[in-house]
N, C-alpha and C positions, 0 to 999 in steps of 0.2 A: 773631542773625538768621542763618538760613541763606542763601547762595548759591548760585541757581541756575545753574550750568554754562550758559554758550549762549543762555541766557532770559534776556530783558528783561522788564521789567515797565513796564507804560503807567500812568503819574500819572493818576487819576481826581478832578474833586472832590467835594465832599461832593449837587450836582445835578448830573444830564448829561442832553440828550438824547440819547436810545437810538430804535432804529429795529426794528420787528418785521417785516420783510419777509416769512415765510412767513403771516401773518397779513391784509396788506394794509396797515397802521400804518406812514405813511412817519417820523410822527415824533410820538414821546412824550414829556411830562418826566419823569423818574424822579429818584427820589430815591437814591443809593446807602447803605445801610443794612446796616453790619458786625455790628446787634444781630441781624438777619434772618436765620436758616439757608438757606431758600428766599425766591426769587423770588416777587413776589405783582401780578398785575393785576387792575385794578378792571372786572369784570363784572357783568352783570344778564341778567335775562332767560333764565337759563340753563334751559335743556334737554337732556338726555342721550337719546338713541338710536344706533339702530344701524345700520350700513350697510354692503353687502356681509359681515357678521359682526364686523365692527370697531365698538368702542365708539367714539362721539363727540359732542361735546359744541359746541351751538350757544349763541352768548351774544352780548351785546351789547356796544361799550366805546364811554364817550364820552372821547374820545383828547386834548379840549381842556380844560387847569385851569382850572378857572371854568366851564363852557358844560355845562349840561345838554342841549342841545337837539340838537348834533350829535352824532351815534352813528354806529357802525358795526358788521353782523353777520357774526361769524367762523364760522365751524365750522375743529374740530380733533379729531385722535385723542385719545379721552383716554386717559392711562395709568395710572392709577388714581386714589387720593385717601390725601390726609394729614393728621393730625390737629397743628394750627399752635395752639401757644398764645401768647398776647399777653402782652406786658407785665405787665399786669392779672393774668395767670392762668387770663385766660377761655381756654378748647378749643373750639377748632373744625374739624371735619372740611370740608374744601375737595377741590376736584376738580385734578385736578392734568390738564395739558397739557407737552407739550415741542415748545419751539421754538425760533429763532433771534436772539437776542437781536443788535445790531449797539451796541458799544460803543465811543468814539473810534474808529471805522471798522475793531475786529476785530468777525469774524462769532465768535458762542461759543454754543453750542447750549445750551438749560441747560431744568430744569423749572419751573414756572413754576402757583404755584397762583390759581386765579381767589376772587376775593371783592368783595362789596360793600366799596367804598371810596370812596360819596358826600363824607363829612361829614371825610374826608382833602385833605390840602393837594396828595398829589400821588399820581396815577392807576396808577401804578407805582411797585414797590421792587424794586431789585435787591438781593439778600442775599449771602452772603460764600460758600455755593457758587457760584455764578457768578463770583463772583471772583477765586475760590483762584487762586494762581500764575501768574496774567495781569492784576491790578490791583493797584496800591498807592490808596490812598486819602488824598486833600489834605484836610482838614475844613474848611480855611480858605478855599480854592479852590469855583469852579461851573465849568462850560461850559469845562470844558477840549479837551473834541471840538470845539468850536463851537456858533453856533447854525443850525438851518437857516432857508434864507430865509424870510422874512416870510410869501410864499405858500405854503410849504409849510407852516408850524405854522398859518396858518389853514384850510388845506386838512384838516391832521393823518393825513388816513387814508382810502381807498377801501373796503375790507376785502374779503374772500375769501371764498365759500361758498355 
């Protein structure tokens, strides 16, 4: 294993909640997911235009596991799109955004591709770029950030846009 000079790395576990502040999301569960190249959140509704000449991309999240009913609508630059294959083998081209992920309370900018993610257990995946050489991963561990309060995961999210 290499060691990084000067750099610590924060123990993550195998669930966190993460916080998307430039999105309005005060707080998500994610799943941390080392199989994952890219970051993936669960959107709908998606729409692409354009403003002042900048591509961006409007969508819907619903921010709480289980809860179809509350949502929230973002808008974001988008920065292009990439083709994610699954497990499976299936391909799919997704739209990619970047943002600010809050992870055990570092802020980590990272990209971040939107997809339906109803019929999944959890509304985000953070993947191993985001976590290159600022996470190690517990598998046996969760909620090593903590949880946020009660009213804030029922809240979940305001959103921006």
């Amino acid at each position: 294993m290499k060691k990084r000079r000067g750099k610590s790395r924060v123990t993550v576990g195998w669930r966190e909640w993460v916080s998307l502040p430039e999105l309005g999301i005060e707080a998500i569960k994610a799943k941390i997911d080392t199989g994952a190249r890219t970051s993936s959140l669960h959107a709908f509704n998606l729409k692409r235009f354009r403003r002042d000449g900048v591509d961006m991309v409007r969508f819907d999240i619903h921010p709480i596991q289980r809860d179809s009913k509350t949502s929230v609508t973002v808008e974001a630059p988008l920065v292009g799109e990439k083709t994610v294959r699954s497990s499976s083998g299936h391909a799919q081209k997704r739209p990619v955004i970047e943002t600010t992920i809050v992870l055990c309370g570092i802020p980590v900018k990272a990209e971040v591709t939107l997809t339906r993610r109803d019929v999944m257990g959890f509304r985000m995946l953070i993947g191993r770029k985001t976590l290159a050489g600022r996470f190690l991963v517990d598998p046996k561990r969760s909620y090593l950030g903590g949880k946020p309060p009660e009213e804030t995961r029922k809240r979940a999210g305001r959103g921006k846009g």
